[in-house]
N, CA, C and O atoms as a MOPAC input file, in Angstrom:
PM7 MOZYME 1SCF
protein

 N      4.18900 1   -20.93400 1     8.49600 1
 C      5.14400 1   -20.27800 1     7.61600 1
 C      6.30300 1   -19.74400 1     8.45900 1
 O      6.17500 1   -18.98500 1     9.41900 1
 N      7.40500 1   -20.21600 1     8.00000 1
 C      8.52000 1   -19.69200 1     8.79300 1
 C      9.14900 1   -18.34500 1     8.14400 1
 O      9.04700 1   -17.98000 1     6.97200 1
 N      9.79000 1   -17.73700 1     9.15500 1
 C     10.42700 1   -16.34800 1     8.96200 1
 C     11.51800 1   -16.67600 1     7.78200 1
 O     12.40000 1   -15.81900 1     7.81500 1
 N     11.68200 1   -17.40400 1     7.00700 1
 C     13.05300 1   -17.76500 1     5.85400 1
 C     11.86300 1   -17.53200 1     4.93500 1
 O     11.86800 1   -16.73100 1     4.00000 1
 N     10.77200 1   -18.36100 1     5.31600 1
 C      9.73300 1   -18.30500 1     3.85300 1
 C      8.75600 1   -16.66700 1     3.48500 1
 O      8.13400 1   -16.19700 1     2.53300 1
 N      9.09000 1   -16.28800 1     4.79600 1
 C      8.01100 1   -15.04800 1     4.28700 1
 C      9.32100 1   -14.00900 1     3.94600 1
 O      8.93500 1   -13.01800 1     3.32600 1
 N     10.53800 1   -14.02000 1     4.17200 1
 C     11.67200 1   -13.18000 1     3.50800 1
 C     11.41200 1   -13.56700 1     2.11800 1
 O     10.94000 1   -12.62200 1     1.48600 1
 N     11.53300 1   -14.44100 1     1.55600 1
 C     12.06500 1   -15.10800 1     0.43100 1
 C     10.40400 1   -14.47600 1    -0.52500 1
 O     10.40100 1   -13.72600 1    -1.50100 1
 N      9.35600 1   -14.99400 1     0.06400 1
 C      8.13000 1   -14.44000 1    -0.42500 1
 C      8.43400 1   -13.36600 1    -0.84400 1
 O      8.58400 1   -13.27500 1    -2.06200 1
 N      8.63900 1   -12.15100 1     0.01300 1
 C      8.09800 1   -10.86600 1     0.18100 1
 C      8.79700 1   -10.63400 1    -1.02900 1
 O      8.37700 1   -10.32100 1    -2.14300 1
 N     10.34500 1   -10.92000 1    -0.45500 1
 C     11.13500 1   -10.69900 1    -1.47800 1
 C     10.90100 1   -10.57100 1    -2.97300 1
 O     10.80000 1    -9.65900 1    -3.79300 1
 N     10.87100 1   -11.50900 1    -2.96000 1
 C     10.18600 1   -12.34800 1    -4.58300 1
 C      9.02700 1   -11.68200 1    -5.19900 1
 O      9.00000 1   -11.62800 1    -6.42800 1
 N      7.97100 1   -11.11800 1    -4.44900 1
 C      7.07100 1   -10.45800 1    -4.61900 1
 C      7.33500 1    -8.55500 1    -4.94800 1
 O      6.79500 1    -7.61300 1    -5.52800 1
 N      8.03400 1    -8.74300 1    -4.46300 1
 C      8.61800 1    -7.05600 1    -4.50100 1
 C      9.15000 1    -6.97200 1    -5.69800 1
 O      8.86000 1    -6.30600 1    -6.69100 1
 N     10.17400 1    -7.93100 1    -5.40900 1
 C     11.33500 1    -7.57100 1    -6.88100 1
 C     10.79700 1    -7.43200 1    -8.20100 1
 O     11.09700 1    -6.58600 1    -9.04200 1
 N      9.80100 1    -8.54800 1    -8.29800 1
 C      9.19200 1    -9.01100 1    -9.64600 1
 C      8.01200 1    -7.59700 1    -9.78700 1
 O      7.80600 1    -7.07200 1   -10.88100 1
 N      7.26500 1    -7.08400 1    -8.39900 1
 C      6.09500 1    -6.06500 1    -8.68000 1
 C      6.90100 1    -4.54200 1    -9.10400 1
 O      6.46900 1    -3.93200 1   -10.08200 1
 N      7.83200 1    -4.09600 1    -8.48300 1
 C      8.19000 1    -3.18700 1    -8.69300 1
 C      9.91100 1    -3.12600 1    -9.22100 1
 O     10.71900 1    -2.26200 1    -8.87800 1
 N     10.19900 1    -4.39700 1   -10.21700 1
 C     11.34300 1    -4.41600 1   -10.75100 1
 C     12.63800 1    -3.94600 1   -10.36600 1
 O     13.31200 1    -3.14500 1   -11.01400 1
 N     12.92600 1    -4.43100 1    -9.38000 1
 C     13.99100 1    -4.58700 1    -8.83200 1
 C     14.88700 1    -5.61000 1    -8.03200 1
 O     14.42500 1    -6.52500 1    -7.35100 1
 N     16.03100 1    -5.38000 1    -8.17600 1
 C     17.33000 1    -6.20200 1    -8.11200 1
 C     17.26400 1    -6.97300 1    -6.93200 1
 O     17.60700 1    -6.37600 1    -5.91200 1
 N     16.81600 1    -8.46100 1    -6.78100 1
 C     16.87500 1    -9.27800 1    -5.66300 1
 C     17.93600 1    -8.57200 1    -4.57100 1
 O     17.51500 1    -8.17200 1    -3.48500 1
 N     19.31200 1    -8.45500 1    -4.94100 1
 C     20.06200 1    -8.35800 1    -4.26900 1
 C     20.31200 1    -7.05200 1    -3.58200 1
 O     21.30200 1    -6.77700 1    -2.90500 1
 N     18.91900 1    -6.00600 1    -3.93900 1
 C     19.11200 1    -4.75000 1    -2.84200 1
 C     18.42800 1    -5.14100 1    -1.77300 1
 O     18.64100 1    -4.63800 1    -0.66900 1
 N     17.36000 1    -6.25800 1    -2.01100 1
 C     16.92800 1    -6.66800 1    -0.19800 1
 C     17.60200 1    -7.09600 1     0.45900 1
 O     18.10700 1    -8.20100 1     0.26100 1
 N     17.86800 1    -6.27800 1     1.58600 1
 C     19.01400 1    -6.39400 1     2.90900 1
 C     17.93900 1    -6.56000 1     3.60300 1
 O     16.84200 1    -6.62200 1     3.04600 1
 N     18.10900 1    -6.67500 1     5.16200 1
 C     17.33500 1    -6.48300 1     6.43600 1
 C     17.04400 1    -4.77500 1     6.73300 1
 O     16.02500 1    -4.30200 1     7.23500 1
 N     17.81800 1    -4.30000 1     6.43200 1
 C     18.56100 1    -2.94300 1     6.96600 1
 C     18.13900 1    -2.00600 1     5.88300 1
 O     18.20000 1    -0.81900 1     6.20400 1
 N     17.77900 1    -2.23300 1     4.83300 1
 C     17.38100 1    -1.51800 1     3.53900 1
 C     16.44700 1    -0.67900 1     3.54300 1
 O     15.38300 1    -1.29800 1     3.57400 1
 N     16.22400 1     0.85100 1     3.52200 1
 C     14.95200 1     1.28300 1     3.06800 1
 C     13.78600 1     0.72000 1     2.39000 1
 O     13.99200 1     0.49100 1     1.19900 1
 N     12.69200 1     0.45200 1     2.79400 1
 C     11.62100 1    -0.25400 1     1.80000 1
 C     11.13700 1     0.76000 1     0.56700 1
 O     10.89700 1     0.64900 1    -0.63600 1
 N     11.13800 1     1.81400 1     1.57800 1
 C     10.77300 1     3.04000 1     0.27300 1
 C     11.94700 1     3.53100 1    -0.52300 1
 O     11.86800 1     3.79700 1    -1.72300 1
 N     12.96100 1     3.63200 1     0.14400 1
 C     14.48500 1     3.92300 1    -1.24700 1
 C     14.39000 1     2.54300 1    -1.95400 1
 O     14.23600 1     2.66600 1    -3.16900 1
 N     14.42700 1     1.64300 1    -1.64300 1
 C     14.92900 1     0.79500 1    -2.22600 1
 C     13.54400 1     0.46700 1    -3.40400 1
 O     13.79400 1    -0.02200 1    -4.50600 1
 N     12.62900 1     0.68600 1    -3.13400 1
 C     11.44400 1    -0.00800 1    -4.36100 1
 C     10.79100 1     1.29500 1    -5.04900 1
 O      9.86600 1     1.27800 1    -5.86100 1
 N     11.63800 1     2.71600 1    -4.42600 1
 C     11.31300 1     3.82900 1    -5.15100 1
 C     10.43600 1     4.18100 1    -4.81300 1
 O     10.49600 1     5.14800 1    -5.57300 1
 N      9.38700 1     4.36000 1    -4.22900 1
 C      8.13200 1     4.25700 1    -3.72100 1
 C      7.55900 1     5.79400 1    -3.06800 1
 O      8.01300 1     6.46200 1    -2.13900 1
 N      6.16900 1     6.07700 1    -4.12700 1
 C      5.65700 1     7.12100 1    -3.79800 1
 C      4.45300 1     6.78600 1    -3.40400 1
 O      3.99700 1     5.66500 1    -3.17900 1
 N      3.96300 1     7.82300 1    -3.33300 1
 C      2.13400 1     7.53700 1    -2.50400 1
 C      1.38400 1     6.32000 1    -2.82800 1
 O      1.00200 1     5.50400 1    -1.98900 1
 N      1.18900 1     6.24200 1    -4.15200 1
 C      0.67500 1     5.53900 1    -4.79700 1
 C      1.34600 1     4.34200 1    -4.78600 1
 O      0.70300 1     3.54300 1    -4.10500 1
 N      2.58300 1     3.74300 1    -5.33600 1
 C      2.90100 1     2.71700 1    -5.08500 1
 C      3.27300 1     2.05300 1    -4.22500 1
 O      3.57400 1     0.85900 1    -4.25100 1
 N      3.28900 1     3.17200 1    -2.93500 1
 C      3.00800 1     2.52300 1    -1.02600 1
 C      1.53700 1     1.65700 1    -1.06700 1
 O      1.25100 1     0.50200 1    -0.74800 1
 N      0.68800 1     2.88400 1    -1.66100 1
 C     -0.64000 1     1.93700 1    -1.36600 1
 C     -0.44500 1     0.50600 1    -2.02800 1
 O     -1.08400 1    -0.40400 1    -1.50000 1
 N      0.34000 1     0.19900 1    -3.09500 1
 C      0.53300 1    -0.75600 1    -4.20800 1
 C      0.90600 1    -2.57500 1    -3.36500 1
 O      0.54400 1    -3.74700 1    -3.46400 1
 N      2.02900 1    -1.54000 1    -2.42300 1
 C      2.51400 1    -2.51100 1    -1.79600 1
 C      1.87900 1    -2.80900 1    -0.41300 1
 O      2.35300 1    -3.83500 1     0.07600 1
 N      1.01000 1    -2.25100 1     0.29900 1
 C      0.03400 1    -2.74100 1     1.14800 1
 C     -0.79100 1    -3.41200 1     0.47700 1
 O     -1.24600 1    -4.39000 1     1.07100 1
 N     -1.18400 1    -3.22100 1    -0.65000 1
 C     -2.41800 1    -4.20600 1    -1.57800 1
 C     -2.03000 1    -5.50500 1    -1.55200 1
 O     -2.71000 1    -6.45800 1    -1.17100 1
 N     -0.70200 1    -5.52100 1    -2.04700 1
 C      0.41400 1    -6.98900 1    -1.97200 1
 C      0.29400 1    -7.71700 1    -1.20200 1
 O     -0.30300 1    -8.78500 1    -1.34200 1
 N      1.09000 1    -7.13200 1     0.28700 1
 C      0.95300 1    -7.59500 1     1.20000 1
 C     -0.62600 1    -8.14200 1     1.86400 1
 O     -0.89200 1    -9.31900 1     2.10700 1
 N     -1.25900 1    -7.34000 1     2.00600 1
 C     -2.71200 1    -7.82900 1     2.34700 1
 C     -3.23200 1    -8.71000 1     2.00200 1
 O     -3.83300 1    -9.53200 1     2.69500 1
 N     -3.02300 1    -8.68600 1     0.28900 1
 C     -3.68900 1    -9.68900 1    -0.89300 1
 C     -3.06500 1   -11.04400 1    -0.07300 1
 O     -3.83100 1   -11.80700 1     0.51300 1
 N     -1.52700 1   -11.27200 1    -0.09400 1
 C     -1.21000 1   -11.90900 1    -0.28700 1
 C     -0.71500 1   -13.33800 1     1.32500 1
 O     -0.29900 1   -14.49200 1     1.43200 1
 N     -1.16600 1   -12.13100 1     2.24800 1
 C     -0.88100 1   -12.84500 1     3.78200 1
 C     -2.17900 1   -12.48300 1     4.62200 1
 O     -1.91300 1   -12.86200 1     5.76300 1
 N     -3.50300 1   -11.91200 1     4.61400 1
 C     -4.43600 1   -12.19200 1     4.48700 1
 C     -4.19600 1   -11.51000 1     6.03200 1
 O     -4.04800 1   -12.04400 1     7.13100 1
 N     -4.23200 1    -9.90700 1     5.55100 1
 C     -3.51000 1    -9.05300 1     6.58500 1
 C     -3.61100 1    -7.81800 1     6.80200 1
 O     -2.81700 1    -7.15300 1     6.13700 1
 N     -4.45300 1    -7.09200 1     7.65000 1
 C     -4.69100 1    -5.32600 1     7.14000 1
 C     -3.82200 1    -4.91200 1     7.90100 1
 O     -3.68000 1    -5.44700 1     9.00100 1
 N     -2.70700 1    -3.43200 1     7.33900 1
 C     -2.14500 1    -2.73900 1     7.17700 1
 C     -3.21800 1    -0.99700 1     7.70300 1
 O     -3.70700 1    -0.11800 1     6.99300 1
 N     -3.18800 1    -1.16800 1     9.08800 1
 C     -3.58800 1     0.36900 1     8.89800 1
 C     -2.13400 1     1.58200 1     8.52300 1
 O     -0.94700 1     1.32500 1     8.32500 1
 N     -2.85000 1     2.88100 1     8.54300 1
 C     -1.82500 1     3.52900 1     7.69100 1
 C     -1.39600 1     4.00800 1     8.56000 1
 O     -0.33000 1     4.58300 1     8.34300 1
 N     -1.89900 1     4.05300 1     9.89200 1
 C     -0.85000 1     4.39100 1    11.29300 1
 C      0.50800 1     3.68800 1    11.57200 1
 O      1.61500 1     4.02700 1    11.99000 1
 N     -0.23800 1     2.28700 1    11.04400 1
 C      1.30100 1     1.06000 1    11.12000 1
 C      2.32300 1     1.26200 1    10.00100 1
 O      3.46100 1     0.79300 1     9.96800 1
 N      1.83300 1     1.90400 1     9.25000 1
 C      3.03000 1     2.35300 1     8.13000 1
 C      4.04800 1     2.91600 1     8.40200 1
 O      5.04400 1     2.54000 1     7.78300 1
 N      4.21500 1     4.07100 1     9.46100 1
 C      5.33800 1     4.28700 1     9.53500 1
 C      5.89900 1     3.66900 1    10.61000 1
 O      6.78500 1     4.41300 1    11.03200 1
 N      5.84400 1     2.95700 1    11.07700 1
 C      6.57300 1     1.83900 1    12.27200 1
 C      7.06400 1     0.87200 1    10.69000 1
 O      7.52100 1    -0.13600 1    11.23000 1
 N      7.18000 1     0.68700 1     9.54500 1
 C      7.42900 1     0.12000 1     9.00900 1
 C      8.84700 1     0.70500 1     7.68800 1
 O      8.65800 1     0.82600 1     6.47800 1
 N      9.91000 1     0.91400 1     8.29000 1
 C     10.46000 1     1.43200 1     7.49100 1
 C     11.77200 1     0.67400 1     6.78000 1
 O     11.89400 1     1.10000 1     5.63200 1
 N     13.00500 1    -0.53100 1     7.18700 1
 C     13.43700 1    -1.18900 1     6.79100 1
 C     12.89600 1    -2.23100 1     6.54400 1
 O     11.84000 1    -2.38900 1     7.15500 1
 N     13.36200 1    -3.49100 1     5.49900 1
 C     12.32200 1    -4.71300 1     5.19100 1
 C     12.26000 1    -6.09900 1     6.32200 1
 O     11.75300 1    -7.22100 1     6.28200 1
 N     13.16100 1    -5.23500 1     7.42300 1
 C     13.09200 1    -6.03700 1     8.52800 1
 C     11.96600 1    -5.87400 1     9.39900 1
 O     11.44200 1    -6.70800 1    10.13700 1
 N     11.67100 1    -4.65900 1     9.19900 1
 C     10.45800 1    -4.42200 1     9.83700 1
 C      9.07200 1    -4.52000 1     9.41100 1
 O      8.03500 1    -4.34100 1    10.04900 1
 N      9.34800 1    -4.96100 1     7.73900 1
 C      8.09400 1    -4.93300 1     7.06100 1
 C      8.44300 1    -6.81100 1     7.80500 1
 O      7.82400 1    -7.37900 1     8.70500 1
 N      9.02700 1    -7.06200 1     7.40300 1
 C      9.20900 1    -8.83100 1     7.88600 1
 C      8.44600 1    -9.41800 1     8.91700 1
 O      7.74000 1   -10.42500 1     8.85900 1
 N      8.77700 1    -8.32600 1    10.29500 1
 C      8.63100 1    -8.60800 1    11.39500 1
 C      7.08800 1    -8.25200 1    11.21700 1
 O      6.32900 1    -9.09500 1    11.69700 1
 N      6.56500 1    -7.27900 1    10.68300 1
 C      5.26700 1    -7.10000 1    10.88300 1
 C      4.31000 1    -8.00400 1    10.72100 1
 O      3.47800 1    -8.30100 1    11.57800 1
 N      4.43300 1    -8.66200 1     9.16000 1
 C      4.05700 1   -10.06000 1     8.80100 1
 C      4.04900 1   -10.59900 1     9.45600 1
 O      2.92700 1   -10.69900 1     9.95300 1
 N      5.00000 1   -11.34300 1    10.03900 1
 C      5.34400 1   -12.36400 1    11.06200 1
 C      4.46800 1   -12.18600 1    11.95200 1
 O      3.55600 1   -13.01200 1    11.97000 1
 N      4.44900 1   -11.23300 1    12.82300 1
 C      3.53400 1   -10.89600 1    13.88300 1
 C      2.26000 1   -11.01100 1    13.73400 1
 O      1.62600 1   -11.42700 1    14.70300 1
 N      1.56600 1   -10.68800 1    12.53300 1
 C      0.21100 1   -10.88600 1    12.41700 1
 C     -0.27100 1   -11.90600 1    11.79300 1
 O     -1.44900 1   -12.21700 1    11.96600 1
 N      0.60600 1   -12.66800 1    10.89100 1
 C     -0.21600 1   -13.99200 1    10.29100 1
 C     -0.63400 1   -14.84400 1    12.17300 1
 O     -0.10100 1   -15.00800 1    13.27000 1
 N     -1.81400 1   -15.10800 1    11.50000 1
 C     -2.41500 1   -16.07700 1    12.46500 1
 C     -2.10500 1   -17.78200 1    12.41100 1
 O     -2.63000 1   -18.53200 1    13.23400 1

C-alpha cells in the first residue's frame, strides 16, 4: 500500500465516519479540530484505524499523533 492510498483511505474513512468536508484534510490540519473530536470519538477513531490497517494504537502514541500527517506517517510506519 502506498502512502497516496492510505491518504486517500484514511481520508475517505474519516470524512464519511465523522461527517466531514473532504476538503478540510490538509497534511498540516488538526486531527482533533478538524473531526471535532472528544474522548470518546478519539477512541472511535483508533477503532477505525485498527479495524481497518490491522494496527494497535497505544494511548501513549496518541499524542505523538496530532496533524493527519502524522496520523499518515504512523500508519505507514507500522503496516507490515
Amino acid at each position: 500500500m502506498t502512502r497516496e492510498d492510505i491518504v486517500k483511505e484514511v481520508n475517505n474513512l474519516l470524512a464519511e465516519e465523522f461527517e466531514v468536508d473532504l476538503e478540510l484534510f490538509t497534511p498540516d490540519a488538526n486531527v482533533r479540530d478538524t473531526l471535532s473530536l472528544d474522548s470518546l470519538s478519539l477512541v472511535d477513531l483508533v477503532a477505525i484505524i485498527q479495524q481497518t490497517y490491522k494496527i494497535k494504537i497505544p494511548v501513549a502514541d496518541l499524542k505523538s499523533i496530532n496533524t493527519f500527517n502524522d496520523l499518515y506517517n504512523y500508519i505507514e510506519s507500522h503496516l507490515s
